[in-house]
C-alpha positions as CSV (number, residue, x, y, z in Angstrom):
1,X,0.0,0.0,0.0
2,X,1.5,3.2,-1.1
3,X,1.5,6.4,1.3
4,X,-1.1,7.8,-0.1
5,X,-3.3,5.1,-0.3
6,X,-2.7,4.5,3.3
7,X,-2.9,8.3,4.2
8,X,-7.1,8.3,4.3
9,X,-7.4,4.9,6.5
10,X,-8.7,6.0,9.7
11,X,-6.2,5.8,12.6
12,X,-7.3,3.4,15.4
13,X,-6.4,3.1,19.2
14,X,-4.0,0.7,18.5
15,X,-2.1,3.4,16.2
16,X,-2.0,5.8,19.3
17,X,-0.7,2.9,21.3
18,X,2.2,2.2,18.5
19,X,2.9,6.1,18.8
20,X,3.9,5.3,22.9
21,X,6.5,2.5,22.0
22,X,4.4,0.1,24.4
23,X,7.0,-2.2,24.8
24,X,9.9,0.0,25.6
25,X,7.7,1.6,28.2
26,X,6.7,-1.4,29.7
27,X,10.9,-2.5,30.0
28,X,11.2,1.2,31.3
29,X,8.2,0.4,34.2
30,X,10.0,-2.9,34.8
31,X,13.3,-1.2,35.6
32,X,11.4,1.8,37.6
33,X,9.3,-0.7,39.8
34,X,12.6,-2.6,40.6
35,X,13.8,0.8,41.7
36,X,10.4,1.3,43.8
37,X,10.9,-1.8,45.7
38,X,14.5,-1.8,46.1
39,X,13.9,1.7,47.7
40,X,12.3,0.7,50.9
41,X,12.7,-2.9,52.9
42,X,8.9,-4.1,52.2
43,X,6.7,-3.2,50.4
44,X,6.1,0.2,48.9
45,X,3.0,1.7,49.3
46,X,0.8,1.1,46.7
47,X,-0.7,4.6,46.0
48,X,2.8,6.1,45.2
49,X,3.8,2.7,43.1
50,X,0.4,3.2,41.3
51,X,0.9,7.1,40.4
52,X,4.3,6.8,39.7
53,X,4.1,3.9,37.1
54,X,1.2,6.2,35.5
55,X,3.1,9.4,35.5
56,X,6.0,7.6,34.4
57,X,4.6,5.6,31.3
58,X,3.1,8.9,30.4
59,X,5.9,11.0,30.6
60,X,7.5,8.3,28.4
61,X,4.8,8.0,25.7
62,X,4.5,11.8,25.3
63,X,8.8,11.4,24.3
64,X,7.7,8.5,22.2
65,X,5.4,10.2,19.9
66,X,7.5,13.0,19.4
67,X,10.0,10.8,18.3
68,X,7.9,9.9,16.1
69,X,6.5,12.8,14.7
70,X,10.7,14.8,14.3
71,X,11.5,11.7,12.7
72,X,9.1,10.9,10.2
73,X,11.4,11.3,6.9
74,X,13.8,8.6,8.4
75,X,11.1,6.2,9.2
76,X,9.6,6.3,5.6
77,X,13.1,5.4,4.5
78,X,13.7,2.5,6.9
79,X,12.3,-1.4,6.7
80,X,11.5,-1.3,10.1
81,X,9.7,1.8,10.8
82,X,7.8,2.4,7.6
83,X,4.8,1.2,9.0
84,X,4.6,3.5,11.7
85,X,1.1,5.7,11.8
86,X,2.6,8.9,11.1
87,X,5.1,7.4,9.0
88,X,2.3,5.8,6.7
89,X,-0.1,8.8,7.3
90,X,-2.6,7.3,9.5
91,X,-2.2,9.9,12.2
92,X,-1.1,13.6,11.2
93,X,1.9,15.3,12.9
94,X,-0.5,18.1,14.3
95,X,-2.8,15.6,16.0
96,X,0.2,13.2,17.2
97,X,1.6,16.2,18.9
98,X,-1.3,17.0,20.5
99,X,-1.9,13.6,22.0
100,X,2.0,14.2,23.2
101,X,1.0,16.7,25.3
102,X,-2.2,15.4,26.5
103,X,0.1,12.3,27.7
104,X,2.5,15.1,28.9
105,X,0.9,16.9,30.4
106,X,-1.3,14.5,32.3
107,X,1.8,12.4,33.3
108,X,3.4,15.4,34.6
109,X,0.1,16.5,36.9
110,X,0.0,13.4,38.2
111,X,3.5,13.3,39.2
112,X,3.6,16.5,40.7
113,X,0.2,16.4,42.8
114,X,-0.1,12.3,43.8
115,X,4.0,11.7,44.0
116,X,6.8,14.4,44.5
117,X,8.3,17.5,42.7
118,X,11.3,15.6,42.6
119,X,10.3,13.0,40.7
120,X,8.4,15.0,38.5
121,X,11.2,17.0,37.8
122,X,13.7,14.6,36.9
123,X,11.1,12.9,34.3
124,X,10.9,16.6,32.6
125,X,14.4,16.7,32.4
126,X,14.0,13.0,30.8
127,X,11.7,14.1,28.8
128,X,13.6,17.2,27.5
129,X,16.5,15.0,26.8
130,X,14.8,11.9,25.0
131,X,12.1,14.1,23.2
132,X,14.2,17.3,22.2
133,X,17.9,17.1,22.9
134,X,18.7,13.2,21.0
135,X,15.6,13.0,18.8
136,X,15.9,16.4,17.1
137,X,20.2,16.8,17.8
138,X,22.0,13.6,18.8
139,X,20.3,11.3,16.2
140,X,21.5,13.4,13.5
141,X,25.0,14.7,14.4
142,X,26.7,12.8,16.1
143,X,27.8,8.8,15.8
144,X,27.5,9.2,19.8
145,X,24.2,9.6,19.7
146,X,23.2,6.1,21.2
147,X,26.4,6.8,24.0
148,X,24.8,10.2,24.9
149,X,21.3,10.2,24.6
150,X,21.2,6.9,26.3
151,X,21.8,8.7,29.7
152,X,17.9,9.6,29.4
153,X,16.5,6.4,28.9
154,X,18.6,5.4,31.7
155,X,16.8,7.2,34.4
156,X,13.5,5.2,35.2
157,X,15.1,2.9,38.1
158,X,16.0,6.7,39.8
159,X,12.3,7.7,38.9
160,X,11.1,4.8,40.8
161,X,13.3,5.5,43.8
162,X,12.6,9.2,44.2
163,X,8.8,8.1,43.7
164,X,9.1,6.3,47.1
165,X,12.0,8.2,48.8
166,X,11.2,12.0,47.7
167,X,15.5,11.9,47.8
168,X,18.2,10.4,45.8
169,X,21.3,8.5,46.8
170,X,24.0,6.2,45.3
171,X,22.0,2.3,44.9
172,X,19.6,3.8,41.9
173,X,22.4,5.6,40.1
174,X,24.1,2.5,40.3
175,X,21.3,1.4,38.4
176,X,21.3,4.3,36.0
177,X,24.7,3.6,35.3
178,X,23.6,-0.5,34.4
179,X,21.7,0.7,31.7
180,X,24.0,3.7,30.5
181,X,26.9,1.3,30.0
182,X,24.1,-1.8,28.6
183,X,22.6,0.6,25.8
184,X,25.2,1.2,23.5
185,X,25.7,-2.2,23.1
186,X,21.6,-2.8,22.6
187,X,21.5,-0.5,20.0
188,X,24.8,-0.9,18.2
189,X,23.9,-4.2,17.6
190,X,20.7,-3.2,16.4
191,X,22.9,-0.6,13.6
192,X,24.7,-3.6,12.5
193,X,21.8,-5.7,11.5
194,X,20.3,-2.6,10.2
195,X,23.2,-0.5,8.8
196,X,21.8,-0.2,5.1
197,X,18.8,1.1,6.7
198,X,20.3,3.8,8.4
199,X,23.1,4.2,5.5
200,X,20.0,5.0,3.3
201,X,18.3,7.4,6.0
202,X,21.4,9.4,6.6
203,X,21.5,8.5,10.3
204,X,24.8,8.9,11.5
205,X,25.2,5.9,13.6
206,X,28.6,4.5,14.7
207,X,28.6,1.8,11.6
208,X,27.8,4.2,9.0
209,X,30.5,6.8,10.4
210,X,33.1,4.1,11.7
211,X,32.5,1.1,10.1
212,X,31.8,-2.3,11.0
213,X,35.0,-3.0,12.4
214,X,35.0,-0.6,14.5
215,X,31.4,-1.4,15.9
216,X,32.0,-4.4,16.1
217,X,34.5,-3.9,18.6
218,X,32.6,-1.6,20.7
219,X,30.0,-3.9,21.0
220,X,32.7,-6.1,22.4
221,X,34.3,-3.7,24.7
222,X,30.9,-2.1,26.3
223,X,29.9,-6.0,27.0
224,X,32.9,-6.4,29.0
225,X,32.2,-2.8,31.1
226,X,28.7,-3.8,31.7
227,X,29.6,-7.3,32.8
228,X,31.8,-5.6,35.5
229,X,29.4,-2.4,36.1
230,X,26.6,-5.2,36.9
231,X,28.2,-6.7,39.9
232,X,28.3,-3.2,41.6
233,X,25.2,-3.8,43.1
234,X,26.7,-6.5,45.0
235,X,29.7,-4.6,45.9
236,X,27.9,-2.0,47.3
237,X,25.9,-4.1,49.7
238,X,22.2,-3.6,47.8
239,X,22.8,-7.1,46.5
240,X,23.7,-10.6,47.4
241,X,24.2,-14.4,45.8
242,X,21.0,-14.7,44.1
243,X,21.7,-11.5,42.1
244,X,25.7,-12.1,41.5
245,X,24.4,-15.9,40.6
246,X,21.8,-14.4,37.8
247,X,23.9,-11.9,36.9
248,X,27.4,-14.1,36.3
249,X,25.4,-16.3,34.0
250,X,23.4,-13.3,31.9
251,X,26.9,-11.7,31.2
252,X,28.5,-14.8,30.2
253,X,25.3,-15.2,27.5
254,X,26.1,-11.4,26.7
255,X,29.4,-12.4,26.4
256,X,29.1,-15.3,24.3
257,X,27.1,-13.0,21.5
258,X,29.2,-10.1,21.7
259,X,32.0,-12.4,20.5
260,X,30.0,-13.9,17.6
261,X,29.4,-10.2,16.4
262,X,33.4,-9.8,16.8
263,X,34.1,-13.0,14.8
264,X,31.4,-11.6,12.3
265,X,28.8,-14.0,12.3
266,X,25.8,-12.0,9.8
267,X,23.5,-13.4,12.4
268,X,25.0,-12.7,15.4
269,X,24.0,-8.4,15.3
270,X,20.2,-9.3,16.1
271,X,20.4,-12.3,18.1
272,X,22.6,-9.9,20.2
273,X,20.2,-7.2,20.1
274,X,17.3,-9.5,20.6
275,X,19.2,-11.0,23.9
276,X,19.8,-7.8,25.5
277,X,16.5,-7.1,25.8
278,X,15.9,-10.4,27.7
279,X,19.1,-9.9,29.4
280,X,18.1,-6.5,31.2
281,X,14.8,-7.5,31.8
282,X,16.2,-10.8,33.9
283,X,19.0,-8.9,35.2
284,X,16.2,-6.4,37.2
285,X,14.0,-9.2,37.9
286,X,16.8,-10.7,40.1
287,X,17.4,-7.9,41.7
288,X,14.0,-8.0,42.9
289,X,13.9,-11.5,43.5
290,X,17.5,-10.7,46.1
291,X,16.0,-8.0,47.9
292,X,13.4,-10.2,49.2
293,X,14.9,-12.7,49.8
294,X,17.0,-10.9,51.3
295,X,14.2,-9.4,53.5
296,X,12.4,-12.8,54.0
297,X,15.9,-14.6,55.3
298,X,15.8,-11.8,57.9
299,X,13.0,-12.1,59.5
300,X,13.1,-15.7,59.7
C-alpha cells in the first residue's frame, strides 16, 4: 500500500498505542518498579507505586510520539519503521503532537500532585533529553548519539526510587549507570543488523560513520564494562548471591554474543540485540527477586 493510499485509512487506538513505544515503556516500568521496591525494605506503598508507574509511562509515551513525529522522513526510508502511523499517514503530525501533550501533560500533573516534585522534575528533564535534545540533535550529528542520549532512557530505576523516597542516593544511580553502559551495546547491535537502513536514512550511527570493524569492537568492549558495572550492586551491599548468581550467568550469555558479532557471524548483530532485551529485563528481575529474599531470610 502506497503512502497515499494509506494516508485516508482512519487511525485506530491501536495506532496511538504504537505512537507510545508500548513495549519499551513497559521495560522502562520494569526497571522503575525494581527501583520502587529496592527503595524501601517491604513493600512500597501502593498509592505512590500506582501514580508513579502512571506518570511515568506517560511522561515516556509523550517522548515517544515525538520521536515519532521529528522523525518521520527517516522512518519512511527505513524497513523497520515504515509502518509507523505517522510514517504511513494514518495519524497527522499536528494531531500526534497534540496527543504528546495530552500524555504530557497528564503524566506530569499526576507526578507533581499524587507523588513528589522531585520526581516530577527529573522525568521533565528525561523528557527534554529523549524528546528534544537526541531525537531532534543527537540522532543526526553525532555517531555518539546512542552513548549520549542513552543517559535519558537510563533514568527510570531513579524515577522509581525518588517516587518512594522523595531523595536520591548512590544504589539507583548504580542502576542508572547499568543501563547507560548496557545501551550502547543494545543499539549498536541493532545498527549492525540494520546499517543499510540507516546508510539509506542518513543516520549517523557509529557503523555508517566508523565502520563495522570498529562497531563491532565496541560492542565487544561495552559488554565487557557492563559485565563488570553489573556486579556493583553486590559490591555496594544492595545485592547478594541470588543476584551475583543471575547476573554471572546473563553476562557470560552477553558475552558469548558479543564475540559472535566480533568473529562476524551475519546473524550474530540481532540475536545480540534480541538478547539484550531479555538480558536487562532478567537482570532487574533478580534484583528484585534478592531483595526479598533478602528481606524474607531476615526475619526468619
Amino acid at each position: 500500500m502506497s503512502y497515499l493510499q494509506s494516508a485516508v485509512t482512519v487511525a485506530t487506538w491501536r495506532d496511538f498505542v504504537q505512537l507510545c513505544k508500548p513495549r519499551v515503556v513497559l521495560l522502562m516500568l520494569l526497571t522503575a518498579i525494581v527501583g520502587m521496591c529496592l527503595a524501601v525494605p517491604g513493600a512500597p506503598p501502593l498509592d505512590l507505586v500506582a501514580a508513579g508507574l502512571a506518570g511515568i509511562a506517560l511522561m515516556a509515551g509523550s517522548a515517544a510520539v515525538v520521536n515519532h513525529v521529528a522523525d518521520v522522513h527517516v522512518d519512511r526510508i527505513m524497513k523497520r519503521t515504515q509502518a509507523r502511523p505517522v510514517a504511513q499517514g494514518r495519524i497527522p503530525p499536528a494531531q500526534a503532537l497534540l496527543f504528546s501533550a495530552l500524555l504530557g501533560f497528564t503524566g506530569m500533573a499526576l507526578l507533581v500532585l499524587l507523588v513528589n516534585p522531585l520526581t516530577a522534575v527529573l522525568n521533565l528533564v528525561s523528557w527534554v533529553g529523549y524528546g528534544l535534545i537526541y531525537t531532534l540533535y543527537l540522532k543526526h550529528h553525532t555517531p555518539q548519539n546512542i552513548v549520549i542520549g542513552g543517559l535519558f532512557g537510563a533514568a527510570p530505576p531513579l524515577f522509581g526510587w525518588t517516587a518512594i523516597t522523595g531523595t536520591i542516593s548512590l544504589e539507583p544511580l548504580l542502576l542508572v549507570l547499568i543501563i547507560f553502559v548496557w545501551t550502547p551495546p543494545h543499539f549498536w547491535a541493532l545498527a549492525l543488523a540494520r546499517l543499510d537502513d540507516y546508510r539509506d536514512a542518513g543516520v549517523p550511527m557509529l557503523p555508517v560513520i566508523h565502520g563495522v570493524r570498529y562497531t563491532r569492537w565496541s560492542v565487544m568492549a561495552y559488554t565487557a564494562l557492563l559485565a563488570v558495572v553489573s556486579v556493583l550492586p553486590v559490591v555496594v551491599g544492595m545485592a547478594g548471591l541470588v543476584y551475583l548468581s543471575a547476573v554471572l550467568l546473563l553476562n557470560l550469555r552477553f558475552l558469548y554474543w558479543a564475540l559472535y558479532v566480533l568473529a562476524g557471524d551475519p546473524m550474530a548483530p540481532m540475536k545480540t540485540f534480541r538478547y539484550s532485551i531479555v538480558y536487562l529485563g532478567l537482570l532487574f528481575l533478580a534484583l528484585l527477586l534478592d531483595h526479598y529474599l533478602i528481606l524474607m531470610t531476615s526475619l526468619v
